[in-house]
Backbone bond lengths (Angstrom), bond angles and torsions (degrees), N, CA, C in turn:
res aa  C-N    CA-C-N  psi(-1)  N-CA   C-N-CA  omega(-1)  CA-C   N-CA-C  phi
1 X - - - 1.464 - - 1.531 109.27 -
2 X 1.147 119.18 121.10 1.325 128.38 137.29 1.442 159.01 -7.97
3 X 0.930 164.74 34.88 1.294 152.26 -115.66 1.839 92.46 -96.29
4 X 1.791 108.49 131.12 1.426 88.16 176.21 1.977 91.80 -146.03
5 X 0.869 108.87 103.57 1.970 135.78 171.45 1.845 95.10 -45.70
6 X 1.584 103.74 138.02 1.409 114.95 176.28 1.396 89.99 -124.38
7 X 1.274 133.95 140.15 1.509 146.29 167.45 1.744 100.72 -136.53
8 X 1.297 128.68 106.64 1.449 138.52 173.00 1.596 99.20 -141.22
9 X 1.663 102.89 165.63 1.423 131.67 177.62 2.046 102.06 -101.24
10 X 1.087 118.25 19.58 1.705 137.79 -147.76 1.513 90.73 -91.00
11 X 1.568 136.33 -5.33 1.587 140.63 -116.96 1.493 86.28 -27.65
12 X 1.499 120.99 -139.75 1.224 137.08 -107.13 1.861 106.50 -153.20
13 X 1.594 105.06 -15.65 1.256 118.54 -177.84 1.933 110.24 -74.42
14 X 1.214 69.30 -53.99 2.288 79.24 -159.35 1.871 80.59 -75.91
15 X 1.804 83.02 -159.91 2.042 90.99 -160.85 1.606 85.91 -105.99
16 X 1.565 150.10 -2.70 0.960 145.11 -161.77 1.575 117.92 -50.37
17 X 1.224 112.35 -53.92 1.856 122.71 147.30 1.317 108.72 -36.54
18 X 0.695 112.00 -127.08 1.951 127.92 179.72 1.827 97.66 -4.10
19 X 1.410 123.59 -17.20 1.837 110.22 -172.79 1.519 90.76 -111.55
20 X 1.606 130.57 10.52 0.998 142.93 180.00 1.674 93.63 -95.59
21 X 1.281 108.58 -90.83 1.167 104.29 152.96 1.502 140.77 36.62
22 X 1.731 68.95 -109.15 2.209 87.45 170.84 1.071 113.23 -50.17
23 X 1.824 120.67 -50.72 1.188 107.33 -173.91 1.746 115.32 -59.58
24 X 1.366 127.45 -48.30 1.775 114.33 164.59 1.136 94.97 -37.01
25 X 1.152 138.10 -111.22 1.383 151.92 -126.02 1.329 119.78 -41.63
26 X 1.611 110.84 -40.64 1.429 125.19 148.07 1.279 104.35 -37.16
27 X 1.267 125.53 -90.10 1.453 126.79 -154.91 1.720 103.72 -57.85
28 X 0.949 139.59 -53.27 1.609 139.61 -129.13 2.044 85.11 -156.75
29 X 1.067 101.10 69.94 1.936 115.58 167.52 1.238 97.79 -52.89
30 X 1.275 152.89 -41.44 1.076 147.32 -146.49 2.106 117.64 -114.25
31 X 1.804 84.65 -2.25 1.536 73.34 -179.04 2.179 111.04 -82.15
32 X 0.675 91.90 178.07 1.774 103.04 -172.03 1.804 110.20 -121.24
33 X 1.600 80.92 90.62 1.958 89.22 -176.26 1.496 111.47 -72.33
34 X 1.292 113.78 153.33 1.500 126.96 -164.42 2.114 79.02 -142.75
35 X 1.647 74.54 132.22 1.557 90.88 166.83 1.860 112.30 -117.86
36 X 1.053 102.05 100.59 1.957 106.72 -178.06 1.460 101.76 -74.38
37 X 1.157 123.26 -48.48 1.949 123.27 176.49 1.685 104.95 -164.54
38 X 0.934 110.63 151.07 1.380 126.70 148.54 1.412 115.27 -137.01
39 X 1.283 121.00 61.35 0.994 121.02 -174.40 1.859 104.85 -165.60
40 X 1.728 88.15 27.34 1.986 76.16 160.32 1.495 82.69 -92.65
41 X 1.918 80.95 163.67 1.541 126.61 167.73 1.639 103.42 -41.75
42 X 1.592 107.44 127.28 1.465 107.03 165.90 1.361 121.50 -39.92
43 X 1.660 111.93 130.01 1.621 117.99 172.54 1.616 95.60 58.35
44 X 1.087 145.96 -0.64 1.843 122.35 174.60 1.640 98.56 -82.06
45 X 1.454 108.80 95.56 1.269 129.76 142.48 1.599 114.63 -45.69
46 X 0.785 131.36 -106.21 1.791 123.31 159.09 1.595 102.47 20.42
47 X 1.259 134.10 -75.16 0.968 105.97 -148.42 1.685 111.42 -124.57
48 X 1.313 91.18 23.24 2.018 107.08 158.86 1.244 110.83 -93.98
49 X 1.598 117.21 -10.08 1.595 133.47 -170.35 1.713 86.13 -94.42
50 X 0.942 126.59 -46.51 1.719 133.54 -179.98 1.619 113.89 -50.08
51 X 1.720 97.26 -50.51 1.386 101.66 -172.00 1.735 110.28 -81.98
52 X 1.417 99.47 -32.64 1.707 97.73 -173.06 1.689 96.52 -64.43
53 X 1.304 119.51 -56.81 1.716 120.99 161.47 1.453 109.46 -10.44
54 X 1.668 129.86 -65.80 1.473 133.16 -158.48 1.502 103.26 -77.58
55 X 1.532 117.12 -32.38 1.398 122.09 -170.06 1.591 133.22 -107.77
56 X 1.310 108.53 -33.11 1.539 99.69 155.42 1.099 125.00 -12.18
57 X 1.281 118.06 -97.10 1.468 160.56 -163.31 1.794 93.22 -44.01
58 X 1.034 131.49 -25.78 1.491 139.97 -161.50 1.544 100.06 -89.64
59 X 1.110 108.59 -13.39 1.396 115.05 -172.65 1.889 124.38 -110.45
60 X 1.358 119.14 142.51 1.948 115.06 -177.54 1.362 91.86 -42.55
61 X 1.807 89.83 166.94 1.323 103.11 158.85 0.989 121.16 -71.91
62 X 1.157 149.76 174.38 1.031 147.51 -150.65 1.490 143.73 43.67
63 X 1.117 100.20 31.75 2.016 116.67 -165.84 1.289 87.59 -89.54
64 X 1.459 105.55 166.20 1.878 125.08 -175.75 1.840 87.29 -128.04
65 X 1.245 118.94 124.23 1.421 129.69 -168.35 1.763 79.89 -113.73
66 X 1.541 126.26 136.62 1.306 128.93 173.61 1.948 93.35 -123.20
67 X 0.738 92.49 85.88 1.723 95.45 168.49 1.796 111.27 -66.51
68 X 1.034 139.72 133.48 1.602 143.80 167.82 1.204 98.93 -136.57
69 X 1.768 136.07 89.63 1.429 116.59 147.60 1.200 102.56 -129.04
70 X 1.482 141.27 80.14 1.086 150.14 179.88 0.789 162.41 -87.13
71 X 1.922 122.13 44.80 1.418 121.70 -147.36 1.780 120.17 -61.25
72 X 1.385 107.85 -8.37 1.077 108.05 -178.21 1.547 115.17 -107.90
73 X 1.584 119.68 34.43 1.167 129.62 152.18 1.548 123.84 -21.57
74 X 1.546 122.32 111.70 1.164 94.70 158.09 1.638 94.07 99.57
75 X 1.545 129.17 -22.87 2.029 111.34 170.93 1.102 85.44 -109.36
76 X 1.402 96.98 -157.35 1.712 134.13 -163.77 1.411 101.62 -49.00
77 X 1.381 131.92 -56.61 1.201 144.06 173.23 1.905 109.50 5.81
78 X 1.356 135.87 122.04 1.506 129.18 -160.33 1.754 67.21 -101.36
79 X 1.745 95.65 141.66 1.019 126.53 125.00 1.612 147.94 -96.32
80 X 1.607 106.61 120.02 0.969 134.45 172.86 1.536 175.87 -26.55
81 X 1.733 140.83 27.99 0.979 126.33 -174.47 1.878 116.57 -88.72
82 X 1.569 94.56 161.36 1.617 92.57 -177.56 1.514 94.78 -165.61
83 X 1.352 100.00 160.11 1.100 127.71 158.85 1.744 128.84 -82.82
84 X 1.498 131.24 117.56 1.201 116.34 149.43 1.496 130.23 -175.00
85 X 1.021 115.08 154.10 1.795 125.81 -141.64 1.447 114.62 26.19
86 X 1.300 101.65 71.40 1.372 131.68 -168.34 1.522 121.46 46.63
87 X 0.970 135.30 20.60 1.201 143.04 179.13 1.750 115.60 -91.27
88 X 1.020 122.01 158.70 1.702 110.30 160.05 1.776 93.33 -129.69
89 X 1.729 83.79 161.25 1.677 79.81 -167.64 1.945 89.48 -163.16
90 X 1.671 102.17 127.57 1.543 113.33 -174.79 1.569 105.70 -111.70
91 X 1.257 109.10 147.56 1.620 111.75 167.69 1.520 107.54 171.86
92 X 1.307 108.78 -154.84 1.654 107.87 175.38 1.283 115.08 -103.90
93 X 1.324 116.30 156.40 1.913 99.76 -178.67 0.993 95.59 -105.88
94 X 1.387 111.45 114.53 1.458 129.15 158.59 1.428 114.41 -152.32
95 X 1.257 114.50 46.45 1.384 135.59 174.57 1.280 124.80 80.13
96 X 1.532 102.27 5.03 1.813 108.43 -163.38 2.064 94.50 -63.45
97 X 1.432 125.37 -1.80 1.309 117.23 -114.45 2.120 84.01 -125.87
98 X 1.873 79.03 -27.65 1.713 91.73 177.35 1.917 124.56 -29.11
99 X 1.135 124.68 -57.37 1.327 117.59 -159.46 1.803 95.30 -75.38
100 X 1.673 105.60 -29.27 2.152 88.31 173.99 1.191 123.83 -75.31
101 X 1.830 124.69 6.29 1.365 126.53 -164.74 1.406 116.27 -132.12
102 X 1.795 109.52 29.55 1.112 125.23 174.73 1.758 98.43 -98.71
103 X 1.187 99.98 130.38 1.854 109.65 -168.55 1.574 118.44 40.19
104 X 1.185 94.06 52.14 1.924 89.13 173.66 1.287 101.85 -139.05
105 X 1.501 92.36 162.44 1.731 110.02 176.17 1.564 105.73 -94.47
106 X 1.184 96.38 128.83 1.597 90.73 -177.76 1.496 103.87 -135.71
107 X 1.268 117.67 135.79 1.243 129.73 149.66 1.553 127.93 -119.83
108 X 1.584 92.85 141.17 1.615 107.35 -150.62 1.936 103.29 -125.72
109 X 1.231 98.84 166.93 1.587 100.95 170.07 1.751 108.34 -165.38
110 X 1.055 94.68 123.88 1.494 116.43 -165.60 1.525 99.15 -68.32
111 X 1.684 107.34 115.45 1.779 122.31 -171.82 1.446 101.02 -60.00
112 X 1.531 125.96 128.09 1.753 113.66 158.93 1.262 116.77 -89.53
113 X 1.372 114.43 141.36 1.299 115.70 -167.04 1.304 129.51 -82.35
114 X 1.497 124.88 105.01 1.585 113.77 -166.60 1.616 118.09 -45.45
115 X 1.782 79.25 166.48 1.899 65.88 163.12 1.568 103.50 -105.95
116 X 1.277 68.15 -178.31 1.896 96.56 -176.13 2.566 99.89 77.64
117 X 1.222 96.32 -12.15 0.837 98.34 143.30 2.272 145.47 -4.72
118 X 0.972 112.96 79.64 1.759 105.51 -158.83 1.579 96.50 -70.05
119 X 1.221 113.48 145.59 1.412 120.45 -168.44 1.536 109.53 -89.86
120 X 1.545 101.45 7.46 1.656 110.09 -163.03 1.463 93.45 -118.56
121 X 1.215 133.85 -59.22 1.310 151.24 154.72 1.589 144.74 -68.56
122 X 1.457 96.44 65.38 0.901 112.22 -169.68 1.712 116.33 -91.83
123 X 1.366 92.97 -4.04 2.161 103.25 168.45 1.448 93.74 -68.60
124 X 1.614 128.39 -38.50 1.425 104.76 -149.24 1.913 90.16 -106.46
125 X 1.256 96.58 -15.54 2.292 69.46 -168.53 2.060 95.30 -104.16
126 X 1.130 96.13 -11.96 1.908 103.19 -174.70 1.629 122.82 -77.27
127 X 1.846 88.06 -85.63 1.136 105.40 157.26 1.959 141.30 -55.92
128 X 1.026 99.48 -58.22 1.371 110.74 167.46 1.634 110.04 -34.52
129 X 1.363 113.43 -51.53 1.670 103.32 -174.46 1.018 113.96 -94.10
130 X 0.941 132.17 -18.67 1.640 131.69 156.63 1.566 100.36 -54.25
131 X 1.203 129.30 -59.78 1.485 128.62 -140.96 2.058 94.89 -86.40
132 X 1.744 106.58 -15.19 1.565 92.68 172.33 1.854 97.22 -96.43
133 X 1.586 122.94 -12.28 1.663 94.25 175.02 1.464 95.67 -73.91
134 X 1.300 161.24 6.72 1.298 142.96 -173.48 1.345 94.21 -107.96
135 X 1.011 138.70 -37.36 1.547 135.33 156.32 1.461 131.56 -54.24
136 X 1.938 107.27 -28.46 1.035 113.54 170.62 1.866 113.81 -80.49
137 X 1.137 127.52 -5.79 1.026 151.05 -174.22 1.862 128.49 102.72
138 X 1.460 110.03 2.84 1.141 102.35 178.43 1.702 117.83 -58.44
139 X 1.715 101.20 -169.30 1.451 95.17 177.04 1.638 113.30 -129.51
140 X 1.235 102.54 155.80 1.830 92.57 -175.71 0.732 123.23 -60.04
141 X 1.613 139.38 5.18 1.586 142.12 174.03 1.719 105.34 -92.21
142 X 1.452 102.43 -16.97 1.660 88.92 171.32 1.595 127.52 -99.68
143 X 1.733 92.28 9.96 1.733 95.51 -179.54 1.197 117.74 -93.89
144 X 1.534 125.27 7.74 1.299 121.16 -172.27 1.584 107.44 158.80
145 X 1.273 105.86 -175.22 1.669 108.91 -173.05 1.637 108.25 -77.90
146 X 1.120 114.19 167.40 1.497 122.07 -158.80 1.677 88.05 -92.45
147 X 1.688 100.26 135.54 1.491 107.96 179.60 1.349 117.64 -91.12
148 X 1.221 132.54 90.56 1.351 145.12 164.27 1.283 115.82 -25.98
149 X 1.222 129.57 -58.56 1.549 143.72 -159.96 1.379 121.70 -81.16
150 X 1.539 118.48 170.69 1.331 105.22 176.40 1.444 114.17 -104.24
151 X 1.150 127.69 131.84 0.943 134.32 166.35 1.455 143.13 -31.50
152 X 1.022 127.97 110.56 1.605 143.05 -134.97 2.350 92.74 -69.85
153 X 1.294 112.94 117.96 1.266 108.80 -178.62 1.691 111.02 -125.12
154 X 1.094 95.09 140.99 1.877 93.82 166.12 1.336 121.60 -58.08
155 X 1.149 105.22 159.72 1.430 131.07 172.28 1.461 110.98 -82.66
156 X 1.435 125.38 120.78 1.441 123.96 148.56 1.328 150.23 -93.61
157 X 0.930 153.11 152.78 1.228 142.23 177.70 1.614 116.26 -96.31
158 X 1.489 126.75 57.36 1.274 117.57 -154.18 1.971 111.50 -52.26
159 X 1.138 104.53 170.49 1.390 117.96 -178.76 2.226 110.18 -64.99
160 X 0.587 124.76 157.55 1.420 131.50 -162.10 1.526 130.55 -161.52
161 X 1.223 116.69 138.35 1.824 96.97 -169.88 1.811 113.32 -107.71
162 X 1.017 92.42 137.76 1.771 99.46 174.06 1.245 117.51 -121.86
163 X 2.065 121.72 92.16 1.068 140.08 -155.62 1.844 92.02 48.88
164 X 1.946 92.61 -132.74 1.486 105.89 -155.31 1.658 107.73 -76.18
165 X 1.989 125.18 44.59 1.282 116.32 -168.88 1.528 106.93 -146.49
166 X 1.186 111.86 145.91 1.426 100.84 -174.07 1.768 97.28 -108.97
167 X 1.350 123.23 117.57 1.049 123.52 175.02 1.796 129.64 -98.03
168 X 1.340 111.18 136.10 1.533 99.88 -177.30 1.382 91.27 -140.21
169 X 1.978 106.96 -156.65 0.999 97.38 176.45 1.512 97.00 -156.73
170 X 1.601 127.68 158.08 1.243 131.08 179.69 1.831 111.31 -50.59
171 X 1.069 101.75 136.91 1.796 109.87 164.31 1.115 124.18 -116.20
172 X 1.039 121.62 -28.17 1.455 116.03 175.17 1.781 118.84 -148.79
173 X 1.146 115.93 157.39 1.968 122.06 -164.41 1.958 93.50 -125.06
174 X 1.448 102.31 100.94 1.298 95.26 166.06 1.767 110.80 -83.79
175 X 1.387 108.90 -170.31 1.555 124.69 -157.57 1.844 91.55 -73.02
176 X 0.816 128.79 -17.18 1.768 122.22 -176.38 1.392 107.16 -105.88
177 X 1.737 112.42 15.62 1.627 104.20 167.78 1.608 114.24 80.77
178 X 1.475 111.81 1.19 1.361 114.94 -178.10 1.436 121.39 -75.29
179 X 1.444 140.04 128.28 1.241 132.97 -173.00 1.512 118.17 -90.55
180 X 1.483 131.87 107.61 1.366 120.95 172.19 1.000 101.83 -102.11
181 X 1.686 91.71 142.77 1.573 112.29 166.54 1.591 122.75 -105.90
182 X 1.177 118.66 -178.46 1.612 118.10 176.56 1.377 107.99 -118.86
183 X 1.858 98.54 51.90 1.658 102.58 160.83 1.391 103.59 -103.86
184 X 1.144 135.94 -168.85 1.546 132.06 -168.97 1.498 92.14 -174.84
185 X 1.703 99.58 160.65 1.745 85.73 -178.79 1.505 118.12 -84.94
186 X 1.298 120.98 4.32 1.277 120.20 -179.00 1.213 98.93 -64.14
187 X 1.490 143.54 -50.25 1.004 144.56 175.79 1.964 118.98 -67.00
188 X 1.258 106.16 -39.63 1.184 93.86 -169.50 1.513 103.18 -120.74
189 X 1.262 130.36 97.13 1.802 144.95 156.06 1.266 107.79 -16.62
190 X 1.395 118.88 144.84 1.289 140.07 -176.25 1.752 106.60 -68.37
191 X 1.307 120.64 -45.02 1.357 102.60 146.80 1.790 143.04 -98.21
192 X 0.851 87.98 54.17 1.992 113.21 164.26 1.477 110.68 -103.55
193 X 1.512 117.09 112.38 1.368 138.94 175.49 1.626 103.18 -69.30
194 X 1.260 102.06 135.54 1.673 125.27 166.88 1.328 125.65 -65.41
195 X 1.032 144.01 114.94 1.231 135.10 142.09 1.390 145.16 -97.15
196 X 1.240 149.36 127.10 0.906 139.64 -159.65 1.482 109.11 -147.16
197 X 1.837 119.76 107.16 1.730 116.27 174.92 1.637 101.85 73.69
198 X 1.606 124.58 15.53 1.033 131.91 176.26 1.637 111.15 64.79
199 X 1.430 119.02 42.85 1.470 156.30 158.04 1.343 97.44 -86.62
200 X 1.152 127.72 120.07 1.638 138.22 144.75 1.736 118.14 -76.37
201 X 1.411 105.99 82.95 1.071 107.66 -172.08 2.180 108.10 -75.80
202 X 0.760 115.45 -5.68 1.477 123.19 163.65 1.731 105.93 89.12
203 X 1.378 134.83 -143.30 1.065 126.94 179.85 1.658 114.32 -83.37
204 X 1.383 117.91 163.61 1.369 107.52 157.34 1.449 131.06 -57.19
205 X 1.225 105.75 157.62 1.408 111.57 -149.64 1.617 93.16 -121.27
206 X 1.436 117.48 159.94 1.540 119.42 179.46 1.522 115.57 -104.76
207 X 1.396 119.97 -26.41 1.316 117.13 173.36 1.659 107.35 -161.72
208 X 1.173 106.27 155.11 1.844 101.27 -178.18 1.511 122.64 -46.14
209 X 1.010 106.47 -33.62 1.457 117.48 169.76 1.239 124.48 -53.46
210 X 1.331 117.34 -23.14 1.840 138.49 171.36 1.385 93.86 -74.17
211 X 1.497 134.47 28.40 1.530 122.33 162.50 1.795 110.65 -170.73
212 X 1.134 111.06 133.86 1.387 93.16 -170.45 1.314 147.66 -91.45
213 X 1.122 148.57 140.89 1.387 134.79 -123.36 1.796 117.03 -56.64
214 X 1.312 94.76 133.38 1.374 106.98 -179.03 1.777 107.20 89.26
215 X 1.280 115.76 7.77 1.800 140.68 166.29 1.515 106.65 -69.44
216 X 1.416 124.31 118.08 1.058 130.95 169.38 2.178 111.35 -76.93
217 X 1.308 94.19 145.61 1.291 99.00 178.96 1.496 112.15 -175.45
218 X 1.324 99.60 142.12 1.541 131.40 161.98 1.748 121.39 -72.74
219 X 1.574 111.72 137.51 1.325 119.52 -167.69 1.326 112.77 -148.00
220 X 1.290 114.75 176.32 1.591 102.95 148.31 1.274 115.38 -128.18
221 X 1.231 102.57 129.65 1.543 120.94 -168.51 1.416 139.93 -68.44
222 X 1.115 156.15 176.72 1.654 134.17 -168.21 1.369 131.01 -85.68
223 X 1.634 98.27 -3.51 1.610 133.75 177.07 1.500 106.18 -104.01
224 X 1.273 122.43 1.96 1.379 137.49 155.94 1.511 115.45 94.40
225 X 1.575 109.05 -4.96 1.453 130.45 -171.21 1.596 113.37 -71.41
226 X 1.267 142.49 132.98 1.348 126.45 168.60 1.588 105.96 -63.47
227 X 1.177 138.00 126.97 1.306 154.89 -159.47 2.125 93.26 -127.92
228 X 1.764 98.13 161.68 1.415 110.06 -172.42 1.500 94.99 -130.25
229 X 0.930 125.70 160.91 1.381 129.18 -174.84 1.653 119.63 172.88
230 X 1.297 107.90 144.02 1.380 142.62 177.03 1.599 121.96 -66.58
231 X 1.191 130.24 57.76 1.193 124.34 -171.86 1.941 113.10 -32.15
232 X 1.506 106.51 99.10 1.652 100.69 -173.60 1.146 97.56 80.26
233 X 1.078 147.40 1.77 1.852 128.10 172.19 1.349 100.46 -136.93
234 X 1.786 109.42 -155.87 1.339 105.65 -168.56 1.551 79.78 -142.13
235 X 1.622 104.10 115.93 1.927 131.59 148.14 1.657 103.97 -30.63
236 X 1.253 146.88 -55.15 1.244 151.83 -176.79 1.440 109.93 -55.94
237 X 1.561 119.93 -63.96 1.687 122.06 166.34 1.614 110.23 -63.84
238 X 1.068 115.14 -38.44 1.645 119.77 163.77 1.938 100.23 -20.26
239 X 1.306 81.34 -102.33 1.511 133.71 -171.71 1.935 100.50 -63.60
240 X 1.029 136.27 -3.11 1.182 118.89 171.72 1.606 115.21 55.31
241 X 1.103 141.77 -3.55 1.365 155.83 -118.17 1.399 91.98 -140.25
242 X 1.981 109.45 133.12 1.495 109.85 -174.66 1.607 101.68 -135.17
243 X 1.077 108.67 -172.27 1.827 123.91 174.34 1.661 83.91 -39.08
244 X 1.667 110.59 135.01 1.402 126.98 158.44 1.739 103.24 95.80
245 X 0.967 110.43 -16.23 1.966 105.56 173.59 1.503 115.53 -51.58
246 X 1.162 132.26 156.82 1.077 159.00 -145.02 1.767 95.12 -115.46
247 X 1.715 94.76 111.58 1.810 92.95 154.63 1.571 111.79 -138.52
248 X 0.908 103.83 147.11 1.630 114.08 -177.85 1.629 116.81 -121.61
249 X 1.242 92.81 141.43 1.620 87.31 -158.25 2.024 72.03 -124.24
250 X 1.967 97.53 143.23 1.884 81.07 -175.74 1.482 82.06 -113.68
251 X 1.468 100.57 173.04 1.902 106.58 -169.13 1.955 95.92 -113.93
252 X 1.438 101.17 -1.24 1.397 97.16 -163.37 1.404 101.05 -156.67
């Protein structure tokens, strides 16, 4: 058996999942679906690239990662299977793909698109069967032509210093309103004060309970990121503040 991960923006209402689904299950009865979210934000590439980042890696070798967040369903856009650090992993390239293709060898082969094919749905007649022959055991050299190119990646804004401050900025808003950023403590010391929207959030904090309810505070989070948060509420309705805000952590 298989283990093969679904990550889509598809949520949970309509049948778009479940016709994802059937189609694996049809092909490859025996693979073992894992659902990581269906419930990023329509088309936010950014931050299915965030979550596939936290979750990959959590998984054997040999897992089939099916990425679907695709606003560009349906153009030029190459679709996708590949191999890397032992994993195989299908979707569209449009950077969703960034955090597995930092130092890896990857080999890829650009999916052809059946016919009869829906120009809208391309998780269920494209992806999907590609992503159960890699579960069924084929190999990515037999799904299509060999991908020459490099693979389409996001843009970051890495972290940066201004005099005595290390500045970054939020990337992603999970479901409890929490803000992560892409500071880390290598960069920012256990005594370096927070800021956030010109909020002195004070030192990092070890658990919500280090502030009292409805107390804003800084941490580091289980994805290793210093994260902001709402003791019982949500830092995001707090703070008004979305993907790309400004935090400063000062060293002095």
């Amino acid at each position: 058996m298989t283990i093969l991960t679904l990550l889509t923006d598809f949520g949970t209402t309509d049948s778009y999942v479940a016709e994802i689904k059937g189609v694996i299950l049809t092909r490859t009865p025996t693979a073992v679906l894992v659902d990581i979210t269906h419930g990023i934000h329509p088309g936010d590439v950014r931050s299915a690239a965030y979550v596939l980042g936290r979750t990959w890696h959590q998984f054997p070798p040999g897992t089939i990662h099916l990425v679907v967040v695709d606003p560009g369903v349906g153009t030029t856009r190459a679709a996708l299977a590949f191999s890397a650090h032992g994993h195989g992993f299908v979707g569209p390239d449009n950077g969703v793909f960034t955090p597995v293709l930092h130092d890896a060898e990857v080999e890829a082969a650009v999916l052809p698109t059946p016919d009869g094919a829906s120009p809208t749905f391309h998780g269920r007649d494209l992806f999907a069967p590609a992503a159960a022959a890699l579960a069924g055991g084929a190999s990515v050299s037999t799904l299509g032509e060999s991908f020459s190119g490099i693979p389409d990646r996001l843009a970051y804004t890495e972290p940066h210093y201004e005099g005595k401050a290390v500045v970054g900025e939020i990337v992603y808003i999970d479901r409890f309103g929490c803000l992560i950023t892409n500071l880390t403590t290598e960069l920012v010391p256990p005594y370096a004060s927070l800021e956030v929207e010109d909020l002195d959030l004070g030192p990092l904090r070890r658990t919500f309970d280090d502030v009292t309810n409805g107390g804003l505070l800084a941490y580091v989070g289980s994805g290793g990121a210093i994260e902001i948060a709402v003791r019982n509420g949500s830092a995001a309705r707090r703070l008004g503040i979305g993907v790309g805000g400004r935090v400063r952590a000062r060293l002095g």
